[in-house]
N, C-alpha and C positions, 0 to 999 in steps of 0.2 A: 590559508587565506589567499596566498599567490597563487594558487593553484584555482583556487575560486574568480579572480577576479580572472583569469586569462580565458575561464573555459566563461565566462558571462561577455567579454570580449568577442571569442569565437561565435558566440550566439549570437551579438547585435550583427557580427558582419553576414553571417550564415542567413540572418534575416531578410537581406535585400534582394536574395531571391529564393527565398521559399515562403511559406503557408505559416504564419505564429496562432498560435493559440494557450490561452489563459484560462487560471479556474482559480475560484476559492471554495473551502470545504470545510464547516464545523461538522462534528463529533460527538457523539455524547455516549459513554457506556456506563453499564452500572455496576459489570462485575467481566473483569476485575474494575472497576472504576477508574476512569477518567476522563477527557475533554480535551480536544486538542483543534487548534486551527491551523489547514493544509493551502498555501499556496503556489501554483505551480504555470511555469512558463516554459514553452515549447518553441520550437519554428522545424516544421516538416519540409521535407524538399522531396518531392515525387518521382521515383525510380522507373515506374513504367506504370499505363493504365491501357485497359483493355475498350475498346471499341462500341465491345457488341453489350458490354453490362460495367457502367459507372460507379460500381458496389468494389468491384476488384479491381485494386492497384497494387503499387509496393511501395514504401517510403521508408528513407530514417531520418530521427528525430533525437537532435541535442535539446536535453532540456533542463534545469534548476529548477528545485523545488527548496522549499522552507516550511518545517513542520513545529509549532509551537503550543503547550500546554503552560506557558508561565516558568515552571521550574526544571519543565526538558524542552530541549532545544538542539532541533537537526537541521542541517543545509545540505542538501542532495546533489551529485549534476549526474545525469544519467543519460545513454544513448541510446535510443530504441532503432534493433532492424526488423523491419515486417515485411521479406518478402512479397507476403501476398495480406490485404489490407485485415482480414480475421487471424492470421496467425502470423506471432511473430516473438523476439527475442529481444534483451535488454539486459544492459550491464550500468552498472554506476559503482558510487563510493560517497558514503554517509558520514556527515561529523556531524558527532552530541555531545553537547552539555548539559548535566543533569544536577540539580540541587536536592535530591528527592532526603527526606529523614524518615517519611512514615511511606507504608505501600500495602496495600492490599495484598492479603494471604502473606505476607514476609515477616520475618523478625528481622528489623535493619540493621541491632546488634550481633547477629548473627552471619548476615547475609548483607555483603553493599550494595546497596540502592542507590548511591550518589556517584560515582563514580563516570566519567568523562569516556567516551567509546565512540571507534569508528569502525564503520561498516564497509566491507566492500563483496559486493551481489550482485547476482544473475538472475533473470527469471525467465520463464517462457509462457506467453496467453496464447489461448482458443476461444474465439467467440462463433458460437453454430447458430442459426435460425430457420425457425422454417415454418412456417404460415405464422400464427401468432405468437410462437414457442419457442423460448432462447436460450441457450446453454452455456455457459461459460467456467472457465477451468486457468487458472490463474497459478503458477509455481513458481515459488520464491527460495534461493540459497545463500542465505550470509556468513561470512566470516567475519568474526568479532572479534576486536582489538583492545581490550579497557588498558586504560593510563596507570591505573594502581596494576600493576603484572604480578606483584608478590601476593594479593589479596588471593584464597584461594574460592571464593565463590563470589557471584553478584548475581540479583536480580535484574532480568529481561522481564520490562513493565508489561508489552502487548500481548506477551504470552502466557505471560503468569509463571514463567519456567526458571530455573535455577542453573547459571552456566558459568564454565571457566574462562575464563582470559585466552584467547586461540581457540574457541572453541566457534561450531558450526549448526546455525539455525535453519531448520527447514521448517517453510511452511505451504502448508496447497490451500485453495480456497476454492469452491466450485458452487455453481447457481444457476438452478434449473429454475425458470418463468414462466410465464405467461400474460400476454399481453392481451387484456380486457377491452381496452382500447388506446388512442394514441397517448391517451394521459397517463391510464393505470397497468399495474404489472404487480402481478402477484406470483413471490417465488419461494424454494426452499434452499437455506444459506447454510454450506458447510465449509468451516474453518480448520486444517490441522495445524499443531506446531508439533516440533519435535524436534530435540538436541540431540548431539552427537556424544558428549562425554559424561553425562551422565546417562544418557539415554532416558530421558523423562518425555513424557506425552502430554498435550492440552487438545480439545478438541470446544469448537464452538458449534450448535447446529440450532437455528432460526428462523422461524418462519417470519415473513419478508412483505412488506408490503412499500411499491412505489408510488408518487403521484407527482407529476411533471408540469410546469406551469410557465409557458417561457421558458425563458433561460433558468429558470429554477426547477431543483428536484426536490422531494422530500421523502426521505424513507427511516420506516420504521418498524425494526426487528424485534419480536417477542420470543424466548425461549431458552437453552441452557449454558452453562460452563462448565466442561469439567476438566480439575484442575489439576496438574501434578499427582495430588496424592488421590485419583480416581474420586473424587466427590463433586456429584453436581449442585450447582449452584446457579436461581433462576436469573434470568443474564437481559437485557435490554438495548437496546443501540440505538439509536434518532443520529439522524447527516443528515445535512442540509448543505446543498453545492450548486453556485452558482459558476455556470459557464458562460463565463466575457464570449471568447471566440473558440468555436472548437476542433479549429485545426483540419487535418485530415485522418483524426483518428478515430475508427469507433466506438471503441468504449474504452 
């Protein structure tokens, strides 16, 4: 919590002279099931920006985020660098509270679902464009900390996957689009995860539709999960994310 309040500290001062930007984000999946609401605040401070095209800069960005489903419960603060404004890197560190007794695809008497964990992760994005056509590639690397250490398995909710205490989550995400017009976008959504110590596999793939209204999105993915034990199972997702201010970030 000391640790939290110094880097929200760091941010109010960091803010008097950079760029803040804010969001909020529901959730909704069906498999593996659940619902969650994503709040998240930033302030960018601009490293250098190019003259001759307004598209490419660099910037990094301190930011807190709060991720809540009722019975899990994360508070983020993470630092993004983006040399150059479509690519760039990011590091942070996750605390969760989890109350979970029942989970999709788990046996809780088997496997703990409840248990208290912190994260700390890397990732690297690529966002490509080009006439109406956009590509993005999203990698994520966690290391996972649970409070019960003697416990020798727990469930990881978002991936469906079964991991140890010190153990390490990858996941990649990629979305190819296309943009219909400035409202709509229509893309194909792939999801991997995959653990380190048992070496187990999840993949999501979804077909994708956006639709932009103001400062509102709405999107809504039809298609599969398949889960640890190689069985698909048909999968759904609806967001709905309002952005306050959006910073100097692209996506």
């Amino acid at each position: 919590m000391k640790n939290l309040i110094l880097f929200v500290l760091v941010l109010y001062a960091f803010s008097t002279f950079a760029k803040s930007d804010y969001s909020l984000q529901g959730t909704i999946r069906s498999y593996p099931m659940g619902a969650s609401i994503d709040a998240d605040l930033g302030h960018s401070l601009k490293l250098w920006k190019s003259n001759k095209n307004k598209a490419f800069y660099g910037y990094v960005r301190p930011s807190v985020s709060f991720k809540t489903s009722g019975l899990v419960n994360y508070v983020s603060q993470q630092v993004d660098i983006f040399p150059i404004s479509f690519f760039g890197a990011y590091v942070g560190r996750s605390n969760g509270l989890r109350n979970l007794n029942e989970l999709q695809g788990f046996d809780c008497d088997t496997v703990n679902c409840g248990s208290d964990l912190s994260k700390g992760y890397f990732g690297v994005n690529l966002a490509l464009a080009h006439k109406q056509w956009v590509f993005l590639n999203l990698y994520r690397h966690e290391e996972l900390s649970y409070d019960e250490s003697s416990v020798k398995s727990f469930a990881e909710e978002t991936s469906n996957l079964i991991v140890k205490d010190e153990d390490t989550l990858k996941s990649n995400t990629t979305v190819l689009g296309y943009n219909i017009n400035e409202k709509i976008m229509i893309a194909a959504l792939s999801v991997l995860y995959k653990t380190k110590e048992f070496n187990q596999e999840s993949n999501m793939l979804m077909g994708l539709g956006q639709y932009k209204l103001g400062k509102l999105s709405y999107q809504l993915g039809l298609g599969k999960f398949k889960n640890r034990n190689d069985k698909n199972h048909f999968s759904g997702l609806f967001i709905i994310k309002w952005s306050g201010k959006k910073g100097l970030r692209l996506f």
